[in-house]
Each structure stands twice: as C-alpha cells, then as structure tokens.
N, C-alpha and C positions, 0 to 999 in steps of 0.2 A: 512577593508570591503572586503566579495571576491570576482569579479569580472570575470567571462567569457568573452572572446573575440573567435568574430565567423565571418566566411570570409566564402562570400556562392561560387557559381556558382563551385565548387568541384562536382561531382559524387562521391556516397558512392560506393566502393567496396571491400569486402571481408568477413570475418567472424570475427564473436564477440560470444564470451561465456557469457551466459545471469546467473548474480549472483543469487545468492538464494534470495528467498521471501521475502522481508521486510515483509508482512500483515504477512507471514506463521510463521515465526521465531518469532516476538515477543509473540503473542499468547503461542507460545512450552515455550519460558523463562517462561512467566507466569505460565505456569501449573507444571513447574520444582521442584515447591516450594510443591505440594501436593504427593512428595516424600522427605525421609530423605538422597537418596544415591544417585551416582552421575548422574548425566544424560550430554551425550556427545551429542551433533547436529552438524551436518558438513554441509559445503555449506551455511555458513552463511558470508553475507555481511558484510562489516568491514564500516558500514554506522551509523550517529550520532542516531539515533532513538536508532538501537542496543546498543551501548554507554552509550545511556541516560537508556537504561533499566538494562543497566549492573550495573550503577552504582545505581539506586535504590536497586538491587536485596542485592547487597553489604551492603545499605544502613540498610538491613532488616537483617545483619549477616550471609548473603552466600556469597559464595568462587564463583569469575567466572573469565575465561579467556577466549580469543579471540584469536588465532592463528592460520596464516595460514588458513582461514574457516571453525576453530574446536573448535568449543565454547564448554566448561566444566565450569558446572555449581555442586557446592556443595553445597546441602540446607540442609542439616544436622545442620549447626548452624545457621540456622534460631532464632533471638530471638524478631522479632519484628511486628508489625499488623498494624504498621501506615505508609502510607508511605510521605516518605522527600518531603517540599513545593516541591520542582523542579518537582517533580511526575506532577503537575498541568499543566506543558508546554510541555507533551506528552499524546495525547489522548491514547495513545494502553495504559495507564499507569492504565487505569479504570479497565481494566480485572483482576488483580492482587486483587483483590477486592471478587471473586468468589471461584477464587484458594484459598488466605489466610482465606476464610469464611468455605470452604471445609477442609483447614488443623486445623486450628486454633481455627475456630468456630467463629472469630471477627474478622473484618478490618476496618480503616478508610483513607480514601483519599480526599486531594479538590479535584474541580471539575476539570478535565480532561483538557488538552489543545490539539496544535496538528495544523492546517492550521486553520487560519479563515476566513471560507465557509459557515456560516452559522450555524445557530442555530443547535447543536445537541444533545438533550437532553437525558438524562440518565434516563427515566420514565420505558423503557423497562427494565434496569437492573434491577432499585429494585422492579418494576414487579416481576420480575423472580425469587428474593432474597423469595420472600412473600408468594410465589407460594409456595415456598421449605421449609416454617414453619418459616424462618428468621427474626429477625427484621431489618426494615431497614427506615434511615430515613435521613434528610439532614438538617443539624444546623452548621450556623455560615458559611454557604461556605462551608459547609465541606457534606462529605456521610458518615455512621457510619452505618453497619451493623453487627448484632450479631445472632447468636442461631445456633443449630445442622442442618445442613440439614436433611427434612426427603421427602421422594418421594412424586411426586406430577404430576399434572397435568400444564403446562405450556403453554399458546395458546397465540402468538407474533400478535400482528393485521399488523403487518410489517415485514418483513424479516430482521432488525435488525443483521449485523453481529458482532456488539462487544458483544450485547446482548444475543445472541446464544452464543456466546464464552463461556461469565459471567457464563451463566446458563450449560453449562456442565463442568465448575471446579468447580463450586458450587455444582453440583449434583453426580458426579464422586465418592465420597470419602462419599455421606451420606446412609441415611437410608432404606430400600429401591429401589422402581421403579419409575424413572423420566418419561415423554413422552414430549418430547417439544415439540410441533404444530404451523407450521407457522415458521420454523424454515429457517435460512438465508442458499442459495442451495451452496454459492461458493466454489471453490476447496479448500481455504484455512480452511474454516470449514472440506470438507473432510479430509483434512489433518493434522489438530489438534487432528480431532476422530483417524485417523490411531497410529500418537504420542499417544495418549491415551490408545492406544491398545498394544503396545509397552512398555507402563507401568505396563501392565495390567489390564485398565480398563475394565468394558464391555460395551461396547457402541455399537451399530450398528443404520446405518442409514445415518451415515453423507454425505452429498450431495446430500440427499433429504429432504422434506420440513418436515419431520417427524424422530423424532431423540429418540431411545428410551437408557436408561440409568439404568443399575442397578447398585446400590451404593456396592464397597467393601472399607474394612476398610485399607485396606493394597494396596501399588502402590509402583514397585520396580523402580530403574534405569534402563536406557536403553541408547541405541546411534541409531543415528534415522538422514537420509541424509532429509535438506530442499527441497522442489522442487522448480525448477525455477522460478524467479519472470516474470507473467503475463505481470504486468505494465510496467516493463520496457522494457522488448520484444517489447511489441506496442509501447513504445516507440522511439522506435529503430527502426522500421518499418517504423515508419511513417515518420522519420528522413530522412531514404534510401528513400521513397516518393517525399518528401521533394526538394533531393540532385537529381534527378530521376537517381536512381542508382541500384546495384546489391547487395545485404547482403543474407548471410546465420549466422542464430542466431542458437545455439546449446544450449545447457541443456537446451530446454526448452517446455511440453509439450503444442504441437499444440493445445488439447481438450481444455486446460484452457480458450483458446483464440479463440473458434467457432466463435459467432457472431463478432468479432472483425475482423478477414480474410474475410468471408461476406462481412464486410461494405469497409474493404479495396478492396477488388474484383471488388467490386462494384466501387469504385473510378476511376478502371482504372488498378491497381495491377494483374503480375499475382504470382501465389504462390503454391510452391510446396509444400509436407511436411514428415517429415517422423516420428520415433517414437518420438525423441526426439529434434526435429529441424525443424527450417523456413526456404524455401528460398524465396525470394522475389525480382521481376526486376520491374522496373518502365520506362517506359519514356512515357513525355509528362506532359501536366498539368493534376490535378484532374476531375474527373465527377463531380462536382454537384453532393451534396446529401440532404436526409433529411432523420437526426440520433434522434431518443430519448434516452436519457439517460435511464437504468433500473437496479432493481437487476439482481443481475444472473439468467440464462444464457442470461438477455440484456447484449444490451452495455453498459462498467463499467461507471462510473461518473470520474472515474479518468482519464481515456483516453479522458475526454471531451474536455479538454483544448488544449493537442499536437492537436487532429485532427481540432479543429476548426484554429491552426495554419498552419494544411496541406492546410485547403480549402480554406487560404489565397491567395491560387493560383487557385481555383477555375476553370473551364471555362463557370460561371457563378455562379448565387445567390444559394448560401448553405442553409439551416434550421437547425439548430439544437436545440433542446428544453432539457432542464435539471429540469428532474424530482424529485431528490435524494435531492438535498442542492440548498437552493435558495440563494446562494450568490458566483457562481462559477463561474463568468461571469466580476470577476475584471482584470483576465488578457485581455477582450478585447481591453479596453483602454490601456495598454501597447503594444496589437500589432497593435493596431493603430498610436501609434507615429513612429512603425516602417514602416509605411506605408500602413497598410490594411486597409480597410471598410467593419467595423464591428458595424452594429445597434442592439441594446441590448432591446426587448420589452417585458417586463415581466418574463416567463422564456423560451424564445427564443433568440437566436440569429441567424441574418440574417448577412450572409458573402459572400458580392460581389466581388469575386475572381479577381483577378487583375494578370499581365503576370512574375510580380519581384515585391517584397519588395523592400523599401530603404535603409537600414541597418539604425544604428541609436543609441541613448540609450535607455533602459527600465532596469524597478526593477521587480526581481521576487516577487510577491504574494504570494508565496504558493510553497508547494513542485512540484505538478503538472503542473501549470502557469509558473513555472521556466522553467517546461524541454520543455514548450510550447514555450519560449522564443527562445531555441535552435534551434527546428525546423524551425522555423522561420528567426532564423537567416542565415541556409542552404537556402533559397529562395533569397536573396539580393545577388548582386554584391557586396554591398558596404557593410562597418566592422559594424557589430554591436556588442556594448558593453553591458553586464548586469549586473547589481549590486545586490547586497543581495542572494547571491548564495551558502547562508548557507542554506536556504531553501533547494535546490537542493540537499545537501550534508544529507540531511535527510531519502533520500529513493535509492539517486543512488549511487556509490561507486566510481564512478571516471566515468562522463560523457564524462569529455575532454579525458580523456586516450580510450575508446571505440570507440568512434566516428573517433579521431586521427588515429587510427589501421586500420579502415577502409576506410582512407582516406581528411577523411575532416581537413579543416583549423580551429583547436579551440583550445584553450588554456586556464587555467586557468593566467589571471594577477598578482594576490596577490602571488601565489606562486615563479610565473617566480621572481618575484622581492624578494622575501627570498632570494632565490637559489644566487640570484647574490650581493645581501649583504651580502652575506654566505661565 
C-alpha cells in the first residue's frame, strides 16, 4: 500500500517545473489511432493514467513507448476496436471510442472508470456518435458503436469535455462538415484541436463554445510538445499557500489558469507572471472565500478539493459550492480527522478555518482528494500519514520529489522501505 508522509510548518521555497497535461496527453494518445504513421508527443508525464492508456493502446496492436517525456506512438498495426476490460477503470479510456469509430468505423468499450465523484454519464457521447449518422448503443455493460461518420450538426446542452473530445475524433476523419454547439471552452480541447492540426486535420474553433470540423480522409503523423498541466500548477500553488511560502512554477501557461490566480489573489496571494511561469509569495493565513465550481473559464472542479484544504486555515467561514459532480466532497471527512471543520450541506461546503491542523492519518479518495491531503498536510506541525496514494500516482508524477525540491518535509513510505530492503 503507498503511503505519503508529510511534516508541515516548512515554508515552500523555490522552483518546480510543472509536467505536461495528464487531461491534454491522453486525449492526443487517443486520437494517435486515426492515423497509420507515427506520431511523437513530448512533455508527457510518466504518471499511471498515461500507463494505463499505453497499455490499452498496445492492447489494440500499436507500438508505444515512454522515454524521457517522449511518447512514440505506432498505430499502423492497429488490429483491434474492442477495448481490454481494464479500459473500464480509466475514464479518459471512453474517448478511444470516437477516434476508433473515426478510423475503424466500430468500437466497443465497458463503461468508463476513473475517481468515484459521482455520477458520470456517457449520454453526451452517444449523443454526438448519432448526430454523426453512427449507431450507438449500450448492451450488457458494455457501449457498441458502429457506422461511417457523416457531417452533422451537434448541440451539447453541457459543456461536456470528454464529449467534445468523443465528437471531434469521430468527426475528423468522416464525411463532410461537423459543427459542434455548446462545445466544452478548456485549453485542453484547444489543444487536442491544435494536435489535430498537426495531423492535418481541419478543424477550427477550439476554445470556443463552437467548433467547426470538416471531415478528410487521410491524417499524417506528426510531433507535437504537451502543454503544461493546469491542475497541478494549482496544485502546487496552493501547496506554497499552504506552507506560506515562495514558489515559482515554470512550463506552464498563466491563461490556462485565469480564474484560478483570481481566486487565489483573492485569498491573500500575491502573484506575478510571465509567458510561461508563476510566481507566487504568501504569508499569513487565507481570506475567507466563496468559490463555485464551473466549466471553463470557471473555477475547475478539480482544484476543488486542494483549495478547500487551503481554506482549512481560513481566517474565518469559507463557501464553496460544487456544481460539476455531486459527490466531490468525500475528502472533507478525511480532512477532518486531520483536524479541520468542514460541514458538508448538499452541494456546499462550509470550512471554519482554524490557526493549524493536527497532522494525523487519512485515505486518499480520489486523485484530486489525495493531493488535497498533501496540502493539508503542509498546515500541521504534527506528521501526517496518507494511505492509498495510488490515487495520486494517477495524475502527478512524483508529488514527494516536487514539493521536496522546494523545500518541504514529504516523502513517499513504501518506496523508502524498497530502497532499504534493496
């Protein structure tokens, strides 16, 4: 079992190089497949999601490797449309779905896995499969969609971002002219469209709510750098919050993270920035806020969980309300054993900021709840331990080695203890 150990009352200070996109990168794997020839992406994190998609990709008869943050991907022997049970305990695993429907003309996958936050249902996809002339349909646990893409009209009543994905590797490669409406605005969608472009497709629009698409038959290889991951920037931000300390985060654009600076500003933070880097000082406790969750350009649902462990130090009653997934609010009871008060009523949460946590044990939840744990853990004097930190190992690439570099007392357990049976 892996375990984190975190020793607060440290100040963060110095720089940390922010890894590439987990949302951005698996998306691009997925759309790799609606070409025969190679496609090279660099800046990609050596974190299990990527792993787990590597190893489907393989599972479908392409060539990938992982070096160094230079994923090569060969789908030229492509020989397969189903993808392997394990596809079900990663959600990003459903877009693969649109891509193989685009090259293939048929896919089948269970149903998606990935944090359980709640209900997320895949009505948008085959929406968007049905729009594009597809059949698509769901038997036995499973999704099965078939037929040629042909152009179509596409209107999301949500801004959906797997669903937006789904619908332009579906629509990329068919017949015709797509128009998505209501299309999901985040950078990682603009950046899937760019990838796309890189391929050759023709697509414009991405990172607004209207996304138009005309279908070619043909998409070459390319090599294409990720952009810097959002989430864990803020995560890391809010860490140095946390720690009330000094960080400068590098690769990683400021724009993705507008409203997110805002709300940290607003805390108390002050924050400089430049083309492609944060700097960030803190001191003292947080301001009292009240955050809603939104799509973009809100504040992300994933940063819900770190800031509501920031405002564990409050200097006074927080708000925050979670719009996106109504079941993101199981890490409160975990930072409550560590010492905060946090009352959970419907889809708010109210957080009476307190001067220190008391360190303590907790289990991560989730990928995002985990790395809530850590912040959190930066506010106690005293050790806290976390368990199930395979979660975390899902979206960050080495928490303990980031955080460490810039100062703080954390460590991975399970590993320390390899090394010295080793």
């Amino acid at each position: 079992m892996s375990e984190i150990q975190v020793s607060g009352l440290r100040k963060l200070r110095g720089r940390i190089p922010v890894q590439g996109s987990k949302n951005g990168v698996l998306p691009m794997m997925a759309a790799s497949v609606l070409s025969d020839e190679t496609i090279v992406i660099t800046n990609v994190p050596a974190i299990q999601d990527v792993f787990c998609m590597m190893g489907i990709l393989k599972f479908m008869g392409c060539g990938c490797r992982l070096e160094g943050g230079e994923l090569v991907v060969s789908p030229a022997g492509l020989c397969r449309t189903d993808l392997p049970q394990e596809a079900g305990q990663m959600r990003s695993s459903v877009i693969l779905l649109g891509a193989l429907l685009g090259r293939c003309g048929e896919a089948a996958a269970c149903y998606p896995g990935g944090c359980s936050i709640g209900e997320r249902p895949i009505d948008f996809h085959l929406g968007a499969f049905r729009a594009l002339g597809a059949e698509a349909k769901e038997e036995g646990g499973c999704v099965l969609v078939r037929g040629e893409p042909v152009g179509g009209v596409i209107r999301f009543p949500y801004p959906s971002v797997g669903a937006t994905e789904n619908a332009l590797l579906a629509a990329v490669k068919g017949k015709g002219e797509t128009v998505i409406l209501g299309a999901a605005r985040e950078p990682e969608i603009r950046e899937l469209c760019l990838f796309l472009q890189a391929m050759g497709a023709d697509v414009e629009g991405g990172g607004t709510d209207v996304i138009r698409v005309r279908g070619k038959r043909y998409l070459h290889g390319c090599r294409f750098r990720a952009a810097g991951d959002r989430i864990v920037a803020g995560t890391y931000l809010m860490a140095a919050m946390a720690a009330e300390g000094k960080l400068l985060l590098e690769g990683v654009k400021p724009g993705h993270l507008r409203e997110v600076l805002r709300v940290l500003e607003r805390a108390g933070a002050s924050i400089s920035t430049g083309e492609e880097s944060i700097a960030l000082e803190m001191n003292g406790r947080p301001t009292p806020l009240w955050v809603e969750t939104r799509p973009y350009p809100g504040f992300p649902t994933d940063l819900q969980s770190p800031l509501m462990a920031l405002l564990c130090r409050g200097e006074g009653v927080s708000r925050i309300r979670e719009t996106v997934f109504e079941r993101r609010y199981e890490t409160a009871g975990e930072l409550n054993k560590l010492g905060a008060s946090i009352r959970v009523r419907g889809d708010t949460a109210l957080i009476d900021g307190k001067p220190r946590l008391k360190g303590g044990r907790a289990a991560a939840r989730d990928l995002r709840g985990g790395a809530a744990l850590v912040v959190a853990g930066l506010e106690s004097p005293a050790e806290t331990v976390i368990s199930d930190c395979f979660h975390i190992e899902r979206g960050y690439e080495d928490i303990c080695r980031d955080l460490a570099a810039a100062g703080a007392d954390i460590r991975w357990l399970e590993r320390e203890a390899k090394e010295k049976r080793a």
